[in-house]
C-alpha positions in Angstrom: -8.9 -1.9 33.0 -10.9 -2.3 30.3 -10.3 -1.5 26.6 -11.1 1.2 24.2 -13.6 0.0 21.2 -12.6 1.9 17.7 -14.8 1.8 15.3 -12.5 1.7 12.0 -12.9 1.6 8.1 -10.9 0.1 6.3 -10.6 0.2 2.2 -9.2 -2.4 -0.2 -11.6 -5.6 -0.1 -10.5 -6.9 -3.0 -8.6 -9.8 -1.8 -8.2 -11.4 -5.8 -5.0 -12.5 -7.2 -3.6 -9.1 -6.9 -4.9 -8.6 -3.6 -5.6 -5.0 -1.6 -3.6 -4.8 1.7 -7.5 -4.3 3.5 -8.1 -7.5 4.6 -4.7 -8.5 6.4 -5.3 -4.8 7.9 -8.3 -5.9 9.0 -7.1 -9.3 10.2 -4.5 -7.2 12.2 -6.8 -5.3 14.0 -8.7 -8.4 15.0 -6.0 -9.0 16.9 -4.9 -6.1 18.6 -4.3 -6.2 22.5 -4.6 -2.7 23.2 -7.9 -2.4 21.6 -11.2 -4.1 20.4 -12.6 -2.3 17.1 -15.3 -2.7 15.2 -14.6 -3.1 11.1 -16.4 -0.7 8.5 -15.8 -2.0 5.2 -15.3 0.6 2.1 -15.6 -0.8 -1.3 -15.8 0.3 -4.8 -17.5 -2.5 -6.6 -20.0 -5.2 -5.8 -17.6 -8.2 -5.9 -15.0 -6.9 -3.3 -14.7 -10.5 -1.8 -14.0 -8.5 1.8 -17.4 -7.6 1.4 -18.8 -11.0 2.2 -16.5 -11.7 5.1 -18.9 -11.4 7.9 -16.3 -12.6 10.6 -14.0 -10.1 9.7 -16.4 -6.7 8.4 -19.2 -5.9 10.3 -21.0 -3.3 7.9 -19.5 -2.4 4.4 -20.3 0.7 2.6 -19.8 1.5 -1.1 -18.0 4.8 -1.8 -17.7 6.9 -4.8 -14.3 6.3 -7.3 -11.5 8.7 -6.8 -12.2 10.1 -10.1 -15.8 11.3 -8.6 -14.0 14.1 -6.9 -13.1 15.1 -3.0 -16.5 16.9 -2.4 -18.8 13.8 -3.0 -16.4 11.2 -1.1 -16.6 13.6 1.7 -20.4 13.8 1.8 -20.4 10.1 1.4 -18.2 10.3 4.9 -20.7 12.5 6.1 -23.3 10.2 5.6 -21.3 7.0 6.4 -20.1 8.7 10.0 -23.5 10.1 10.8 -24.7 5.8 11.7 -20.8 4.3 12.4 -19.4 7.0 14.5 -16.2 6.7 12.6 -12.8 6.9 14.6 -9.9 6.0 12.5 -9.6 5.7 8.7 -6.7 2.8 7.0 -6.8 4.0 3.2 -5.0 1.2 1.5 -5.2 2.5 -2.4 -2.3 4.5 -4.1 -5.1 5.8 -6.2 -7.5 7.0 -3.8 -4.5 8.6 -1.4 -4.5 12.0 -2.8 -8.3 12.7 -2.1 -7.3 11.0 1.6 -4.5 12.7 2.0 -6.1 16.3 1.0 -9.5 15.4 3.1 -7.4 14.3 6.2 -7.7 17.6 8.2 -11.6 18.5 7.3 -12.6 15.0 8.2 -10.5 15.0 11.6 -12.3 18.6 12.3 -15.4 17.8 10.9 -16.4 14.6 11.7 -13.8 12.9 14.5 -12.3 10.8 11.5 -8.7 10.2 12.4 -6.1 8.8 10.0 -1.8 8.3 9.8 -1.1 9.4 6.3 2.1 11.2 4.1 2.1 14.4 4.0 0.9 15.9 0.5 5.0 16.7 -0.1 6.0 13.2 1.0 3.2 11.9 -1.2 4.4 13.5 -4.2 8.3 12.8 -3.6 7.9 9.4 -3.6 6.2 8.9 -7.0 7.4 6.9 -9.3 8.1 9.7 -11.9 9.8 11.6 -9.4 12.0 8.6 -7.3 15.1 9.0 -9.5 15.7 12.4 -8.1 14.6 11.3 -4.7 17.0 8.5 -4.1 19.7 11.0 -5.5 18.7 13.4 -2.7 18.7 10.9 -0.2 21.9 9.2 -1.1 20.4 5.9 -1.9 20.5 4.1 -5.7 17.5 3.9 -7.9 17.8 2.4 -11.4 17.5 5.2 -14.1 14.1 6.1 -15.4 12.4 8.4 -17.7 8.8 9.5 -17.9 7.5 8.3 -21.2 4.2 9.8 -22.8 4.2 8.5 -26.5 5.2 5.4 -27.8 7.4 6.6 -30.1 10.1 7.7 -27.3 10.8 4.2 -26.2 13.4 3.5 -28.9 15.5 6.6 -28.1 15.3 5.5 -24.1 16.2 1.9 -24.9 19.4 3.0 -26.8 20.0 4.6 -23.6 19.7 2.6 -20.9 19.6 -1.4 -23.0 17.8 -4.3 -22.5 15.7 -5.3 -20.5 14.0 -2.8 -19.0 10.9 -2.5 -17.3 7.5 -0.5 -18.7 5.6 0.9 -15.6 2.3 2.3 -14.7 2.0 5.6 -12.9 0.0 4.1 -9.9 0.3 0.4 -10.7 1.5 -3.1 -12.9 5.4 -3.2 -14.3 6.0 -5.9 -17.0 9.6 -6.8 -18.2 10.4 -6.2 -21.7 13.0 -7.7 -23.9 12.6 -5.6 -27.1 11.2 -2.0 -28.3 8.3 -3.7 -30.1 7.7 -5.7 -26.3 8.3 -2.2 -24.6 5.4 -0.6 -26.9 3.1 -3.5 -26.5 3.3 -2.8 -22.4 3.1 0.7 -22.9 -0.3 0.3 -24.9 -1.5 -2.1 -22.4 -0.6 0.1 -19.2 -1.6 3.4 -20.3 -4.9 2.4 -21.3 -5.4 0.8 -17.5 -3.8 3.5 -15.3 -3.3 7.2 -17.9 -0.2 8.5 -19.3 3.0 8.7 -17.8 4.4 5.6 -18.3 7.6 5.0 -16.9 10.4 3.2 -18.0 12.8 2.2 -16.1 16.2 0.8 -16.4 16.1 -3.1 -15.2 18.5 -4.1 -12.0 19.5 -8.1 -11.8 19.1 -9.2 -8.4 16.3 -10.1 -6.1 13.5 -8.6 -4.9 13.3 -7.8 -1.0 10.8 -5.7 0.8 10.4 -3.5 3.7 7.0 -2.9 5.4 7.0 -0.4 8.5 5.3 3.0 9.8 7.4 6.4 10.6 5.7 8.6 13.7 6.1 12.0 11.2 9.4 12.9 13.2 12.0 10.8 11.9 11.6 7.8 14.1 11.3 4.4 12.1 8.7 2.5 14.7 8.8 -0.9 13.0 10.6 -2.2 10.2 10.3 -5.8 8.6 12.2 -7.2 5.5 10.6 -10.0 3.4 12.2 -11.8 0.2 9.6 -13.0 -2.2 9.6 -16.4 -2.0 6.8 -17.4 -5.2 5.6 -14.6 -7.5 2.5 -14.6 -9.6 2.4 -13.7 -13.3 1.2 -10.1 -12.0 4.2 -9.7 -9.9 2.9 -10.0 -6.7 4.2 -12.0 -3.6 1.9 -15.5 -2.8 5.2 -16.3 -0.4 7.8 -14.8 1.5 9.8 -15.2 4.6 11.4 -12.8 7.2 15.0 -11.4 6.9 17.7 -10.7 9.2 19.1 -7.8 7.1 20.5 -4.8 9.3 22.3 -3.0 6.2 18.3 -3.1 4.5 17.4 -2.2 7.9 19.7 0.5 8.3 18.8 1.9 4.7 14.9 2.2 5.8 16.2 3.9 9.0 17.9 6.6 7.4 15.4 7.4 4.8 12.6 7.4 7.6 15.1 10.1 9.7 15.7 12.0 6.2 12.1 12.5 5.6 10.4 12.2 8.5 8.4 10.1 6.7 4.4 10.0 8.5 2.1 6.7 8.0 2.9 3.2 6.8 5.0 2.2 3.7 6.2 -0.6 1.7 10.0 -0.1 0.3 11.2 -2.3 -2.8 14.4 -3.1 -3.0 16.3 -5.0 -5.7 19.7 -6.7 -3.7 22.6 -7.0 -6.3 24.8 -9.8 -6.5 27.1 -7.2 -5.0 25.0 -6.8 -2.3 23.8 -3.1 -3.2 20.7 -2.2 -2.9 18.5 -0.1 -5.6 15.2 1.4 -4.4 12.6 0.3 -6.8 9.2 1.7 -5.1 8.1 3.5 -1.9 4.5 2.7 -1.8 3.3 4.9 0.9 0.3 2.4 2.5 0.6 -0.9 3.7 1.4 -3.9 1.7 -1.0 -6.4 0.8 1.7 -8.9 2.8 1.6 -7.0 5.5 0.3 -9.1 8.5 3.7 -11.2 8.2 4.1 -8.3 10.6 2.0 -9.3 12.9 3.5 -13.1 12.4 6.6 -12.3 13.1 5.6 -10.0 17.0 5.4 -6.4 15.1 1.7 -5.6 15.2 2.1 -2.5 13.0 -1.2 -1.9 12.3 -1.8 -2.0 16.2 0.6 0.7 16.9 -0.7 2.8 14.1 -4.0 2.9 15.0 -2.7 3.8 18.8 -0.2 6.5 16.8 -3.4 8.0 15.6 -5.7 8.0 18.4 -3.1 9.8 20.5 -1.7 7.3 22.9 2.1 6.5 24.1 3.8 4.8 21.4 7.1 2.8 21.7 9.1 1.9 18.5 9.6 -2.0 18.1 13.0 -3.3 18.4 12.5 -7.0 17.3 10.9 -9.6 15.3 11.2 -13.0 14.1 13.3 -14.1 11.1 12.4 -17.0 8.9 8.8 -16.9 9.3 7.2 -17.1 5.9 3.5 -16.0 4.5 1.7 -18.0 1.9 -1.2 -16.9 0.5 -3.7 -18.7 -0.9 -7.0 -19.0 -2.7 -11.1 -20.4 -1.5 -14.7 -20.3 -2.5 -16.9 -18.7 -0.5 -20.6 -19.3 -0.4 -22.8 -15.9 -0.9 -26.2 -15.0 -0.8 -27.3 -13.5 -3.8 -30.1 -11.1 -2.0 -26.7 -9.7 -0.8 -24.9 -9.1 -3.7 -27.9 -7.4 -4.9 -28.3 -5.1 -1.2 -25.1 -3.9 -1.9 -25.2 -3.1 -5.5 -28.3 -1.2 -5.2 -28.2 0.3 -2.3 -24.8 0.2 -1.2 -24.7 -1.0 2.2 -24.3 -4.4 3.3 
């Protein structure tokens, strides 16, 4: 019997040093069993290095900045889906999830575009600003945070909660700081990158472990996969981490998918106490840039996604491998400048 061919577009080329999840997603669907697919790349600047990787995008298209509005990304899609034929859209941006997430029905309707997101609720639970009051509600710790909008807040908030504490942006960055005159120096830095609030947030000692895995929408957890950070860069991201066998973590991510009935892919982050207690740091509700350790260790979850999407029979995964690890790593690639100039002017490559 032969297989279905999806045509899917994926965003979040930028594979730098603090990579987009797009190309693992990408590298994923490569190699799918239950289907063959055909990648549409969607960038927002010219130097996306995904852009350039031939073998794994077959066409990219440039698409307007979240800030542009939902009305022109959606004629953009319009355009885009009048060649490609779109059938399944992977946003992998918390910034450009709201207009996704708001668009999701018109572009299912419209134009055939299926996607696996949050709902606009479970979106906007899960913020940073608002994750205090979640875990509370969902019996699980989270370290104490405040929204800050001024500078001159941060001393009260240190008295409060000591130090050090972490300074954090609304959709991205967290940077450790050691005294009020550190704390203000991150808040400057941050707000001027991602807007005002900042949050800051009480720091937990421990360390780091992280969940990737998808929820059907009804409560069922259909793959789950802790990682501990094995080497982190000076932006905080993972370059190396390994599987876990951790069933209380496990467990944890089980019962917050049943409470919430949480819909699409996610990434929890957990600090692990010396005690052994958990504290939810993040939900980031997309896939993690780390996220084809998945497929690594037998839990294809950008497979079964995809097949979530498109309608067909889904089983939840009950298994994976422990102690395989990820490294990531760094290489020049040779490019055509005719191309970086097709795609900066007219946007197609």
């Amino acid at each position: 019997m032969s297989k279905p061919k999806y045509t899917i577009a994926v965003t979040g080329l930028n594979a730098i040093d603090s990579p987009g999840p797009g190309i693992a997603v990408i590298r994923a669907l490569k190699e799918a069993e239950s289907f063959d697919v055909r990648i549409i790349g969607l960038s927002y600047e010219s130097l996306e290095p995904g852009i350039y990787m031939h073998d794994l995008v077959d066409k990219t298209y440039q698409v307007p900045y979240p800030s542009a509005g939902q009305q022109v990304l959606f004629e953009r899609f319009q355009y885009i889906n009048s060649i490609e034929n779109l059938d399944f859209l992977f946003p992998n941006f918390d910034a450009e999830l709201f207009n996704f997430i708001t668009l999701s029905k018109r572009l299912e309707e419209e134009l055939g575009i299926k996607s696996v997101l949050p709902t606009q609720e479970q979106f906007d639970a899960r913020h940073k600003v608002n994750l205090f009051e979640y875990g509370k509600e969902h019996g699980i710790k989270v370290p104490f945070a405040k929204m800050v909008y001024g500078m001159n807040e941060i001393p009260a908030i240190a008295n409060e909660i000591g130090f050090p504490l972490v300074v954090k942006g609304k959709f991205y960055d967290a940077k450790i700081a050691y005294s009020s005159d550190e704390a203000m120096k991150h808040f400057n830095k941050i707000s001027a990158e991602w807007g005002l609030p900042v949050l800051v947030q009480e720091f937990v000692h421990g360390s780091e472990v992280n969940v990737c895995g998808i929820g059907d929408g009804n409560g069922v957890l259909l793959g789950a996969v802790p990682m501990r950070k094995l080497y982190i860069t000076d932006k905080g991201k993972a370059w190396a981490g390994v599987s876990l066998d951790d069933e209380n973590l496990l467990k944890v991510t089980r019962d917050l998918v049943a409470a919430t009935k949480w819909r699409g892919p996610f990434e929890l982050e957990f600090m692990k106490t010396n005690e052994d207690e958990y504290y939810l740091i993040e939900i980031n509700p997309r896939f993690p840039a780390w996220c084809y350790l998945t497929v690594g260790v037998g839990q294809n979850q950008i497979e079964k996604l995809v097949n979530l999407g498109m309608g067909n029979d889904v089983e939840p995964f009950d298994t994976y491998e422990v102690g395989k690890m990820f490294i990531r790593y760094s290489y020049d690639m040779i490019v055509n400048m005719s191309e970086f100039e097709q795609i900066s002017t007219i946007g197609e490559l």
